[in-house]
Backbone as ProteinMPNN parsed JSONL, in Angstrom:
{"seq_chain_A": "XXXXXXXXXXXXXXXXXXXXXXXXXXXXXXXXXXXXXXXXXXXXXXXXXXXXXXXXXXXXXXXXXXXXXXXXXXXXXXXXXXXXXXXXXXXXXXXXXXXXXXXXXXXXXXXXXXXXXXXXXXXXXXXXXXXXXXXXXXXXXXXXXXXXXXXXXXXXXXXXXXXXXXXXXXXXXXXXXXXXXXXXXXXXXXXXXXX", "coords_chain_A": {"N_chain_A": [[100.881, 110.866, 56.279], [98.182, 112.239, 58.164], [97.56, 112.133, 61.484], [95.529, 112.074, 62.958], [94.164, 109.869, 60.82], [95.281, 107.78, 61.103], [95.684, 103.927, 62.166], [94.59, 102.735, 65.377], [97.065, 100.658, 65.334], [98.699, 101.116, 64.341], [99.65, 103.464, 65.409], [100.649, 102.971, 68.229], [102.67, 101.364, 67.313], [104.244, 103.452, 66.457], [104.235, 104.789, 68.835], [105.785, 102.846, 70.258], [107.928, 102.633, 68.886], [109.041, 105.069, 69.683], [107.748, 107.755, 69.428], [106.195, 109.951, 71.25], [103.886, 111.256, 70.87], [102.378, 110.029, 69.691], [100.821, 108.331, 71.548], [99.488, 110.291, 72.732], [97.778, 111.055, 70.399], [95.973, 108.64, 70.378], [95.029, 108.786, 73.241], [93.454, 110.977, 73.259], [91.922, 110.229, 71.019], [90.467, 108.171, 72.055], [89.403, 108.845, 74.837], [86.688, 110.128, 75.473], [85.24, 108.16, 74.953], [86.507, 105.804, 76.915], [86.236, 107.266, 79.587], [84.035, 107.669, 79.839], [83.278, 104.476, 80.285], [84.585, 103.873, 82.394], [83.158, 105.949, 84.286], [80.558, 105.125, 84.374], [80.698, 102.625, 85.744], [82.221, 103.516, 88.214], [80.816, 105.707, 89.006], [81.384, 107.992, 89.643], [82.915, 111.082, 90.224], [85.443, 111.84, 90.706], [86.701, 109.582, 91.46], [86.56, 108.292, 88.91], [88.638, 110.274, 87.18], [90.7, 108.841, 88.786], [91.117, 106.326, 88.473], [90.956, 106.259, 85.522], [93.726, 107.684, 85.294], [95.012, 105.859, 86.201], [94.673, 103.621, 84.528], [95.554, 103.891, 82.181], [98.51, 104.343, 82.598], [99.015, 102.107, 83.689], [98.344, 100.776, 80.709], [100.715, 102.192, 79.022], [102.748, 100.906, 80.47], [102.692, 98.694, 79.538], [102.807, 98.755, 76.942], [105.266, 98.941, 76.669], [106.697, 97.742, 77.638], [106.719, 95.617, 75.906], [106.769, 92.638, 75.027], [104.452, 91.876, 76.077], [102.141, 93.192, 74.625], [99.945, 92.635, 72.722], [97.589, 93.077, 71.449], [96.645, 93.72, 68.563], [94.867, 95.878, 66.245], [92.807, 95.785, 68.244], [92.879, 98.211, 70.08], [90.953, 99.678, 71.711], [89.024, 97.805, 73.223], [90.72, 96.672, 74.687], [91.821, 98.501, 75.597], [89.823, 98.792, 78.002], [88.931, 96.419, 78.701], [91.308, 96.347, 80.767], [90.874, 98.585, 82.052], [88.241, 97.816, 83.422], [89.255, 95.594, 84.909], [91.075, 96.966, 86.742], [89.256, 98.3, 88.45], [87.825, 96.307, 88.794], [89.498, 94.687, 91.049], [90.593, 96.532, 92.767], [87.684, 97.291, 94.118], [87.608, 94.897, 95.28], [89.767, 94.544, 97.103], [89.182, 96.46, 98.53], [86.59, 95.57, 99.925], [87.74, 93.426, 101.09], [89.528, 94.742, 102.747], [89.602, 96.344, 105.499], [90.21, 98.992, 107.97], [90.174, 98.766, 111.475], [90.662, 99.921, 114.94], [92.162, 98.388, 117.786], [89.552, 98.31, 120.787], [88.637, 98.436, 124.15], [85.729, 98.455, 123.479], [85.284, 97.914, 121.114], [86.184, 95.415, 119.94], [88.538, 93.895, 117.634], [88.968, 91.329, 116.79], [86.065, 90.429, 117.846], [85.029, 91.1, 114.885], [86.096, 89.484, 112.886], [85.032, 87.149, 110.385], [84.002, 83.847, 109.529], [83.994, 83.401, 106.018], [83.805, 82.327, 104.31], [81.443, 81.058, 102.351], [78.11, 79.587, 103.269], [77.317, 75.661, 103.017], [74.552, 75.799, 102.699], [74.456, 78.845, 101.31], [75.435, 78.092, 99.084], [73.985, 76.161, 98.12], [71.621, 77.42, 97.574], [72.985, 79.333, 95.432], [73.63, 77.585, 93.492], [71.212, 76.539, 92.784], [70.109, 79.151, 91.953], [71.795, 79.647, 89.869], [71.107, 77.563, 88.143], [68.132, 78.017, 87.742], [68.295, 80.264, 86.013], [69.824, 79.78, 84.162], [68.065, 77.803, 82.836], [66.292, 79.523, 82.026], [67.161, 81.251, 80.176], [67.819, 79.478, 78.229], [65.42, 79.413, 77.425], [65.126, 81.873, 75.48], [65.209, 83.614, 72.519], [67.568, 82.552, 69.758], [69.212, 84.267, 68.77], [69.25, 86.01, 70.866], [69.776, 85.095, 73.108], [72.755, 83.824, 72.276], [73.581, 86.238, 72.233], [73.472, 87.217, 74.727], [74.665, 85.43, 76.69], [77.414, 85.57, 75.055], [78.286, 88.253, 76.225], [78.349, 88.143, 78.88], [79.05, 85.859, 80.003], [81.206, 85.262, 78.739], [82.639, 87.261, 78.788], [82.89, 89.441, 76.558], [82.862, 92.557, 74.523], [80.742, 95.153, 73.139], [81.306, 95.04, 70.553], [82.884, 92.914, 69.796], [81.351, 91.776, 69.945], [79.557, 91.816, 67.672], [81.227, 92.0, 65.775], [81.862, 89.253, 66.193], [79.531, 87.897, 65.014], [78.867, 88.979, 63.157], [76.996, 91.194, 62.906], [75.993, 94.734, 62.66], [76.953, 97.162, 65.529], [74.816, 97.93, 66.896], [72.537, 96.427, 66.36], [73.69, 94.069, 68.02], [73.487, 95.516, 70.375], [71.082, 95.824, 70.318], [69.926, 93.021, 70.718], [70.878, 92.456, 72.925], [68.818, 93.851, 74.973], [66.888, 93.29, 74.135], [66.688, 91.105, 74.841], [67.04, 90.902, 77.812], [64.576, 92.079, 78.675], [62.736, 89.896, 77.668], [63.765, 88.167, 79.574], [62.655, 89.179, 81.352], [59.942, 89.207, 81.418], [59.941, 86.073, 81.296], [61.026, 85.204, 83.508], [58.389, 87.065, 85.585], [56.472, 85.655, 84.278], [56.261, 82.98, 84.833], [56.578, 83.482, 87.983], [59.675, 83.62, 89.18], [62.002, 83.253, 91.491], [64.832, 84.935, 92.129], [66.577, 85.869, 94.218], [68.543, 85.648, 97.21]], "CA_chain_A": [[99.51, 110.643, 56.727], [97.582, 112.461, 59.481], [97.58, 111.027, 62.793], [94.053, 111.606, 62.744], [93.683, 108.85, 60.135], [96.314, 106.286, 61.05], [95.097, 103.303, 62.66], [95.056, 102.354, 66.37], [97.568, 99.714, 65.69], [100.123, 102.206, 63.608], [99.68, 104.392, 66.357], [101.111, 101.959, 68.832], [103.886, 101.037, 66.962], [105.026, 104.801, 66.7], [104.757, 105.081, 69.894], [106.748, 101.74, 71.009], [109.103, 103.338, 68.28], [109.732, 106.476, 70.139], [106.788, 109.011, 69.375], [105.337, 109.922, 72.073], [102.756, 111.761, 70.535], [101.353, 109.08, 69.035], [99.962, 107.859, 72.3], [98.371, 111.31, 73.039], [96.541, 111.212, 69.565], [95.622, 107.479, 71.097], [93.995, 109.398, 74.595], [92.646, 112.011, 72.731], [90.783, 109.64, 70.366], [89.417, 107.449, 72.888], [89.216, 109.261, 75.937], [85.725, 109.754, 76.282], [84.689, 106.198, 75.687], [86.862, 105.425, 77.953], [85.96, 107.877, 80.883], [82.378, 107.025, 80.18], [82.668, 103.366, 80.703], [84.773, 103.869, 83.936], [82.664, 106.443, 84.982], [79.232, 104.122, 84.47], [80.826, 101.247, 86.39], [82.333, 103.617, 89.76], [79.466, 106.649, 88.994], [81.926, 109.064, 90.922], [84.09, 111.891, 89.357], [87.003, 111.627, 91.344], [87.151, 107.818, 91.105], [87.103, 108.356, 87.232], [89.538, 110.007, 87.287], [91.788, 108.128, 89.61], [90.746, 105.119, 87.378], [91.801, 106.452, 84.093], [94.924, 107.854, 85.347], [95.58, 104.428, 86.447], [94.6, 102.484, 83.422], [97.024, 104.646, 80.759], [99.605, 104.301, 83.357], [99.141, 100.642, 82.959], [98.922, 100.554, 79.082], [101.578, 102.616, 78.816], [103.879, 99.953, 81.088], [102.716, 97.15, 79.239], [103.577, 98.507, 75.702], [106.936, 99.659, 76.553], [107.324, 96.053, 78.182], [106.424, 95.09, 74.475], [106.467, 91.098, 75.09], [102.983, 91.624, 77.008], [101.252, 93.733, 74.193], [99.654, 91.813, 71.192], [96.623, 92.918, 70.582], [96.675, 94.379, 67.068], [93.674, 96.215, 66.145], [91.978, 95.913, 69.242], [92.733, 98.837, 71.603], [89.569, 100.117, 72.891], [88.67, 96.655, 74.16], [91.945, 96.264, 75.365], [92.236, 99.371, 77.236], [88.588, 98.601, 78.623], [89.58, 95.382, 79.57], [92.859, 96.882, 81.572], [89.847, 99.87, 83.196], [87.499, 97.214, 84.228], [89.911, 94.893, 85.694], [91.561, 97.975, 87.598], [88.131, 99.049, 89.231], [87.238, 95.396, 90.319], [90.489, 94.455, 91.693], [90.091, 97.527, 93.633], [86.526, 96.962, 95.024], [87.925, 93.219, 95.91], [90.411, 94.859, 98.113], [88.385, 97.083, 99.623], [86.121, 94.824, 101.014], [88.815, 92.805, 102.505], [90.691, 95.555, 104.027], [88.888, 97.982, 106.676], [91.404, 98.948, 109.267], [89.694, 99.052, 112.425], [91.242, 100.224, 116.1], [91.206, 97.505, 118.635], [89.197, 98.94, 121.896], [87.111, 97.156, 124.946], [83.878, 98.964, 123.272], [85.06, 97.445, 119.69], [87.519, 94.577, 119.704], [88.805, 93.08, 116.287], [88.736, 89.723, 117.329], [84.622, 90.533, 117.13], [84.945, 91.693, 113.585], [86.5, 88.559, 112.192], [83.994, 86.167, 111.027], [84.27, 83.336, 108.738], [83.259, 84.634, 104.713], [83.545, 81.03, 103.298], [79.967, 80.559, 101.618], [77.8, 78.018, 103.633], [76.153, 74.678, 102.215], [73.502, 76.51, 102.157], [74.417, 79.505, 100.815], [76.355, 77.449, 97.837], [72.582, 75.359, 97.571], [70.988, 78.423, 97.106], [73.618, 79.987, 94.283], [73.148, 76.733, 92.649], [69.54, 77.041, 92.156], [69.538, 80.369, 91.305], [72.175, 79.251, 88.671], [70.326, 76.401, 87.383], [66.974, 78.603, 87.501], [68.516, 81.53, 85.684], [69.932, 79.284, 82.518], [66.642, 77.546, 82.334], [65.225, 81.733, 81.431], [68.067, 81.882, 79.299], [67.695, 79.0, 76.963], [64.053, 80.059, 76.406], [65.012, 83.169, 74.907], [65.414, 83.304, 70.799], [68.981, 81.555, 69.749], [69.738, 85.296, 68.661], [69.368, 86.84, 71.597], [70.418, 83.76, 73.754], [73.886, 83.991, 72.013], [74.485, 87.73, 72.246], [73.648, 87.288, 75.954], [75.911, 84.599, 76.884], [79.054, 86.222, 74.966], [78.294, 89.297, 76.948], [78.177, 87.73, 80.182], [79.663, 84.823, 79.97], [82.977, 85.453, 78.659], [83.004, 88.797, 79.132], [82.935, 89.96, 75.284], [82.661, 93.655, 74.499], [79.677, 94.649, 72.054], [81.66, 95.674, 69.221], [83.544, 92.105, 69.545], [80.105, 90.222, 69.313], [79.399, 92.286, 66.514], [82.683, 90.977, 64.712], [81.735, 87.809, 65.811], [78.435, 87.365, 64.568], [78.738, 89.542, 62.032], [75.751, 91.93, 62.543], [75.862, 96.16, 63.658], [76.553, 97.164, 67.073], [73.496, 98.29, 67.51], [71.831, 94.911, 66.08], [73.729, 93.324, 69.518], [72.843, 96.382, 71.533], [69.365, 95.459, 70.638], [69.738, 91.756, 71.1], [70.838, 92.063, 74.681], [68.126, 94.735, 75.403], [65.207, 92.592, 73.983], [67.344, 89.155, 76.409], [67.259, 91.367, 79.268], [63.005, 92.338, 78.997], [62.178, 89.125, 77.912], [63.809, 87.579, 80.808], [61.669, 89.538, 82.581], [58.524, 88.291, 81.203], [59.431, 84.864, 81.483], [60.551, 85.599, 85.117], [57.097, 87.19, 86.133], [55.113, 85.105, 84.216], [56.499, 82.209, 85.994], [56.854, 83.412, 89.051], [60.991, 82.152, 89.393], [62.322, 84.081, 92.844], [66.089, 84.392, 92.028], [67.623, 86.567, 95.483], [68.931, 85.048, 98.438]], "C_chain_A": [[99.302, 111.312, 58.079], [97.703, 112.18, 60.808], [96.191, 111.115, 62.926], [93.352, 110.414, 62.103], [94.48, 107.399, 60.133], [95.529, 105.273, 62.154], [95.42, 103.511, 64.064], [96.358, 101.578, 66.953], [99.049, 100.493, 65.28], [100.322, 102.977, 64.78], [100.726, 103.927, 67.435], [102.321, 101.985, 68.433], [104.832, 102.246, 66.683], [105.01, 105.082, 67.728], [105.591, 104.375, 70.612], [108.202, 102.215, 70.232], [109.705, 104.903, 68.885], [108.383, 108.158, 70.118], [105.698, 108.969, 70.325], [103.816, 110.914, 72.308], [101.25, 111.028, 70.199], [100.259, 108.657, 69.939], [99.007, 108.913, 72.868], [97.27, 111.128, 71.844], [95.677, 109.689, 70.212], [94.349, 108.073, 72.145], [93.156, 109.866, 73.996], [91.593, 111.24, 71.632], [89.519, 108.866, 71.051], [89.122, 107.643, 74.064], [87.676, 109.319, 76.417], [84.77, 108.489, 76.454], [85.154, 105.576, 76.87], [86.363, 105.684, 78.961], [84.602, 107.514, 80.906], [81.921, 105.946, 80.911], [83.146, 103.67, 82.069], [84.022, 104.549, 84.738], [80.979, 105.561, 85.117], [79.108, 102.633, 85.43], [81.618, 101.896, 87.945], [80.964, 104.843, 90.124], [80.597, 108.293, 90.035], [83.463, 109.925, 90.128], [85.608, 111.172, 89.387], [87.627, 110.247, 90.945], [87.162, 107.711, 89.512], [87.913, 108.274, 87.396], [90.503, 109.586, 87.551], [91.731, 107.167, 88.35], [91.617, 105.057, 85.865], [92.671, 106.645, 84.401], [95.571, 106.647, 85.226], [95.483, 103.742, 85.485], [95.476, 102.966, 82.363], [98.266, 104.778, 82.053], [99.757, 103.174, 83.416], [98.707, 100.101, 81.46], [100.054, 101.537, 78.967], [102.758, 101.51, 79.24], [103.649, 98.947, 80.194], [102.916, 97.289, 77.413], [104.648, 98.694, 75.7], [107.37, 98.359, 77.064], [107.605, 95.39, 76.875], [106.06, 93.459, 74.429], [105.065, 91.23, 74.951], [101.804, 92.497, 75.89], [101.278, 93.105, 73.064], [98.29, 92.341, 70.76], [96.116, 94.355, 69.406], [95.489, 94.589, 66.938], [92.861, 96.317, 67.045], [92.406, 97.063, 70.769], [92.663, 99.213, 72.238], [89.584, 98.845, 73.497], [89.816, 96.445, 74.839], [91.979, 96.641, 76.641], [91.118, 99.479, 78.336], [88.948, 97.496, 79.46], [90.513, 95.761, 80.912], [91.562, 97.8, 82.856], [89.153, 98.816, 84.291], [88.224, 96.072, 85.345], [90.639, 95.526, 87.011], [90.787, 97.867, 88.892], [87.585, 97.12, 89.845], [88.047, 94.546, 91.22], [90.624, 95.536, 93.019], [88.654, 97.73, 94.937], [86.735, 95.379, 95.258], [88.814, 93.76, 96.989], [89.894, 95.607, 99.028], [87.199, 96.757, 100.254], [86.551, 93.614, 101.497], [89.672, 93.636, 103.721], [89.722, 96.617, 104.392], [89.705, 98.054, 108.055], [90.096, 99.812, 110.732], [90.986, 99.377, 114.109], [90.713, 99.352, 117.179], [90.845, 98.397, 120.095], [88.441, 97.86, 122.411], [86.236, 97.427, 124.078], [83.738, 97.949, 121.879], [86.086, 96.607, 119.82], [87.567, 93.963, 118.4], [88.389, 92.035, 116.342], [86.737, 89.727, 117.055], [84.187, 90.93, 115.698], [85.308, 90.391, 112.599], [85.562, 87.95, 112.149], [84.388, 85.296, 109.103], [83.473, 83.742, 107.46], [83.215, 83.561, 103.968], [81.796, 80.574, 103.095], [79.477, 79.26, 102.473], [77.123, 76.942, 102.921], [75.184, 75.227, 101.547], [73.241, 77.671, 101.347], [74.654, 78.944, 98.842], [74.773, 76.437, 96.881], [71.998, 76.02, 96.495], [71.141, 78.856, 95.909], [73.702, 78.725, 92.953], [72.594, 76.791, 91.998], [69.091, 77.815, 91.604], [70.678, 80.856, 89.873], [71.115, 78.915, 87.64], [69.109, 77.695, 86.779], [67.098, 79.715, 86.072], [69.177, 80.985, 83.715], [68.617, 78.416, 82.058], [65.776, 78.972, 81.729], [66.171, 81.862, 80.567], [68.057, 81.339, 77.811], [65.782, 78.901, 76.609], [63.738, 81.194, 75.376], [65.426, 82.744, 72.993], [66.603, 82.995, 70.633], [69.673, 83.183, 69.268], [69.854, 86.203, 69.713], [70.328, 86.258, 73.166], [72.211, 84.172, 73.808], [74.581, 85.386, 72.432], [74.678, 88.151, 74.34], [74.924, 86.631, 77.047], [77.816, 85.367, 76.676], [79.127, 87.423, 75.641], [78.827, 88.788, 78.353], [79.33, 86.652, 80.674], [81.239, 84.947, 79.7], [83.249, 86.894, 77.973], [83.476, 89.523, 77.852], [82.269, 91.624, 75.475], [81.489, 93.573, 72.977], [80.21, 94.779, 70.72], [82.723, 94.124, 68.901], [82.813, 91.451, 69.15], [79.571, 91.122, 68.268], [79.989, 91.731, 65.687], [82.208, 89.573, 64.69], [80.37, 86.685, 65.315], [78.054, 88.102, 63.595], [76.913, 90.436, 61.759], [76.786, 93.412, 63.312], [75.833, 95.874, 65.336], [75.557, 97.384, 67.503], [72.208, 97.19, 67.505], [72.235, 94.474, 67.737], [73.401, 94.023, 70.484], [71.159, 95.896, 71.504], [68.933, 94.387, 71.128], [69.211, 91.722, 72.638], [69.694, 92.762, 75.027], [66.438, 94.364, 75.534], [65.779, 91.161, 74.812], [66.452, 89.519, 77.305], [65.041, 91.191, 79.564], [62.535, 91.208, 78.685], [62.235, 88.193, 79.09], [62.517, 88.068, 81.727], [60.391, 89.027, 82.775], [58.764, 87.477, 81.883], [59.578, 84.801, 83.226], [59.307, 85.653, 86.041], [56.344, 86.285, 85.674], [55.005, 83.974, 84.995], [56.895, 81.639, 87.425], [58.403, 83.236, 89.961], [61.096, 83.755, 90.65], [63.909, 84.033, 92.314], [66.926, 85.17, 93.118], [67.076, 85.783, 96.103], [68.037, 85.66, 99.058]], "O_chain_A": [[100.049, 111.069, 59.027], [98.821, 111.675, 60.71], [95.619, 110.029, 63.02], [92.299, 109.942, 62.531], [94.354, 106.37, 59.469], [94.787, 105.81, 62.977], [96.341, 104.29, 64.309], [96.782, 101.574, 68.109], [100.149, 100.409, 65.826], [101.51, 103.073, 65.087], [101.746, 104.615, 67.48], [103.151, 102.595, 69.107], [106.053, 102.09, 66.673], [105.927, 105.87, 67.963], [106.199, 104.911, 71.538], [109.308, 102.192, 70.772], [110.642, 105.584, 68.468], [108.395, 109.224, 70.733], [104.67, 108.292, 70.322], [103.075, 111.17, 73.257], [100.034, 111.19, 70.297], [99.089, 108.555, 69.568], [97.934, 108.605, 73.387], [96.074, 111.054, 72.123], [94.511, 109.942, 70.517], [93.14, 107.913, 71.98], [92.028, 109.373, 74.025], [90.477, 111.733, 71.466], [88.306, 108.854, 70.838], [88.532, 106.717, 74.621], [87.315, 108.762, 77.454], [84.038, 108.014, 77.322], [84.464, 104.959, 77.682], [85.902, 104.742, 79.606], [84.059, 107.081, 81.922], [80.98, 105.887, 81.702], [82.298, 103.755, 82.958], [83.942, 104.14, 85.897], [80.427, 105.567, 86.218], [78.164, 101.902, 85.73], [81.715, 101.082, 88.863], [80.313, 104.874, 91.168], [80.283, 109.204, 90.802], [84.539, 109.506, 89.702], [86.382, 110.496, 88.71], [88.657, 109.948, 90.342], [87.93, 106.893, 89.007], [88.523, 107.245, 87.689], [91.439, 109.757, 86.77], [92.364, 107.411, 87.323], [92.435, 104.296, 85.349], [93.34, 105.719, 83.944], [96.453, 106.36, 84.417], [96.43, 102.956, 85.431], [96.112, 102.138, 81.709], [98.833, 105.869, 81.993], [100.928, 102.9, 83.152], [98.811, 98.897, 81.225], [100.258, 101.003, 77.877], [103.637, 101.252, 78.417], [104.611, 98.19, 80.066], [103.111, 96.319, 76.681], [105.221, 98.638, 74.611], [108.519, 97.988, 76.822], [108.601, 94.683, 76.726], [105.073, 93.096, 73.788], [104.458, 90.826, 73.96], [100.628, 92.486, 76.253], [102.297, 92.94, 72.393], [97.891, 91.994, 69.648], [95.519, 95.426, 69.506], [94.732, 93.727, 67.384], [91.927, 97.062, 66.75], [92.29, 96.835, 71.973], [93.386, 99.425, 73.212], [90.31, 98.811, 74.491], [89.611, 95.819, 75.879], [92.058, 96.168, 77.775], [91.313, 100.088, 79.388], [89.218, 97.563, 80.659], [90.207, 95.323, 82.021], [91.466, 97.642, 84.073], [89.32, 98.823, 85.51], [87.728, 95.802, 86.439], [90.802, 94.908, 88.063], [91.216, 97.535, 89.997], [87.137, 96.815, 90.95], [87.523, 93.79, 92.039], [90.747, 95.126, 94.173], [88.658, 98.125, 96.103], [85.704, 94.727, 95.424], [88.477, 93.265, 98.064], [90.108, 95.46, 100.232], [86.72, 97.529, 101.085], [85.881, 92.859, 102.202], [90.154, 93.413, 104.831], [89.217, 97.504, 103.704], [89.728, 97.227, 108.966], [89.509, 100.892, 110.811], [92.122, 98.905, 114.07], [89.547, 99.301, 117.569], [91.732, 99.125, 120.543], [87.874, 96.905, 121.879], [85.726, 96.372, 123.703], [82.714, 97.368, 121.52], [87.158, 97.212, 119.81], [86.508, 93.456, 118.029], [87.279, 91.784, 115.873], [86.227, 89.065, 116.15], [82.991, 91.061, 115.438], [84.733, 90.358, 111.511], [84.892, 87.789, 113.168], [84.781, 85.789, 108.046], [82.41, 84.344, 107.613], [82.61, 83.661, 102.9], [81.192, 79.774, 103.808], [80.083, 78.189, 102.493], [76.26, 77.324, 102.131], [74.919, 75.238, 100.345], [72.184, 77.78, 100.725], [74.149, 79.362, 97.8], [74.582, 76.172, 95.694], [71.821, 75.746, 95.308], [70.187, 78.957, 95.137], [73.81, 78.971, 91.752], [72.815, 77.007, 90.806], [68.089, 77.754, 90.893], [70.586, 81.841, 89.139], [70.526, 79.543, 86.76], [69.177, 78.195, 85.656], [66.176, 79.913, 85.281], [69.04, 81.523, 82.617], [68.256, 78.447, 80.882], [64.737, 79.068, 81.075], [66.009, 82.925, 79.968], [68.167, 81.938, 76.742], [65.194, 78.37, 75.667], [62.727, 81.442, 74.72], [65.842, 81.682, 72.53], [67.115, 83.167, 71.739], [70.883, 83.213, 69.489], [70.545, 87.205, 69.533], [71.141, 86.8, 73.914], [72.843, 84.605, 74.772], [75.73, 85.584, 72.827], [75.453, 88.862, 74.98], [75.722, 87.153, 77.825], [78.782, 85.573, 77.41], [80.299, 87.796, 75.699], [79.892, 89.253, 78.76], [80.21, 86.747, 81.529], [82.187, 84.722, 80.451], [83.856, 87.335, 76.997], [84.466, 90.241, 77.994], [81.417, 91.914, 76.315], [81.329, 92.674, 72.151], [79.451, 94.602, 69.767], [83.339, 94.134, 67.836], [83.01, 90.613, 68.271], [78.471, 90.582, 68.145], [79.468, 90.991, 64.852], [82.114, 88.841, 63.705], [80.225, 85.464, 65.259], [76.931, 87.949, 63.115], [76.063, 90.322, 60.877], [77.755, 93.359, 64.069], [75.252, 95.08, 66.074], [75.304, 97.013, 68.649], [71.263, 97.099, 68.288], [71.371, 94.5, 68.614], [73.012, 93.474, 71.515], [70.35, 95.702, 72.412], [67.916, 94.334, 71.819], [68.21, 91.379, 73.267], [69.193, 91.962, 75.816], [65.464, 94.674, 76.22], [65.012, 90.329, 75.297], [65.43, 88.923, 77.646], [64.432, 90.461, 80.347], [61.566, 91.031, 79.423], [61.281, 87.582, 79.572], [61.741, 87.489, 82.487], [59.845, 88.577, 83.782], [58.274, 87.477, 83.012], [58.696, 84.496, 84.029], [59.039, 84.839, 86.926], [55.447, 85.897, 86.422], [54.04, 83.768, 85.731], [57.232, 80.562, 87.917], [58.416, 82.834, 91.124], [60.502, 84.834, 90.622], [64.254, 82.883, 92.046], [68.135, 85.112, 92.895], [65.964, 85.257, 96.041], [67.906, 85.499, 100.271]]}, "name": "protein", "num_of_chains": 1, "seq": "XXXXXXXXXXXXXXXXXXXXXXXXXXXXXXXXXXXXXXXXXXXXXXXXXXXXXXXXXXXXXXXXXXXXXXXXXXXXXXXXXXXXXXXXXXXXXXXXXXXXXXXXXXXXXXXXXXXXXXXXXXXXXXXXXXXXXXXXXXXXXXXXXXXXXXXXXXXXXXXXXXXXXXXXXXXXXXXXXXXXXXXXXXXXXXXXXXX"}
């Protein structure tokens, strides 16, 4: 058989078996989904690439670990999963770390400032919780749902497809008609939801 036509999951297993081809036909199949999404979520060549390098440099470690890799049939979402987790582990560190030079004009010690959320801020994110699932369960129980597993627990669209058993493009549409009706109900009722 081809390697063109063997599954994702056969693929895998010839490559944990020794063929290390297998995982190029792997890149080469899903490469530009891949580079797309990473590139839609940093918008910046370079950082693509950095990105992808980095994310097949961590699926690669974690099938050759073998324990740590299970998921059979699934792995686009996988290796999406692995991209997006990369890129916001990354922008979490980099706005903790900015190396500054202490001087009279600029001292560190003025740079430190407490980042723990106040009462008030925590009131606020409450409210604009609360507010924001009140707009959510007004929406149709079909569009409701496809929003939630998006959001909520961070489902890919081709998983809430599987799991509700319609076309991707059925849940691409769902979320698309969520998103504008939110908006309505938003404007029509005025809701404010930024700090």
């Amino acid at each position: 058989m081809a390697k063109s036509q063997t599954s994702d999951a056969q693929l895998v297993n010839m490559y944990i078996s020794g063929d290390e081809n297998a995982l190029a036909t792997l890149v080469e199949r899903h490469q530009s989904r891949i580079y797309g999404f990473i590139y839609s979520k940093v918008g910046d060549r370079d950082k693509t690439d950095d990105f992808f390098q980095e994310t097949f440099i961590k699926v690669i470690k974690t099938i050759k670990s073998k324990e740590y890799y299970n998921e059979k049939g699934k792995f686009l979402p996988w290796v999406m999963r692995i991209a997006n987790n990369l890129i916001v582990d990354s922008y979490r560190k980099d706005s903790k770390i900015r190396m500054y030079r202490d001087t009279e004009e600029f001292p560190i010690v003025s740079m430190i400032k407490d980042t723990t959320p106040s009462i008030e801020a925590d009131m606020i994110c409450d409210q604009i919780n609360t507010d924001m699932l009140k707009v959510i369960e007004l929406l149709p129980d079909d569009q409701k749902q496809v929003l939630m597993m998006r959001y909520f627990q961070d489902m890919t669209f081709k998983e809430i497809s599987e799991v509700t058993n319609v076309s991707m493009n059925t849940s691409l549409g769902r979320m698309r008609y969520a998103i504008n009706n939110m908006r309505k109900i938003i404007e029509k009722n005025q809701i404010y939801l930024s700090i």
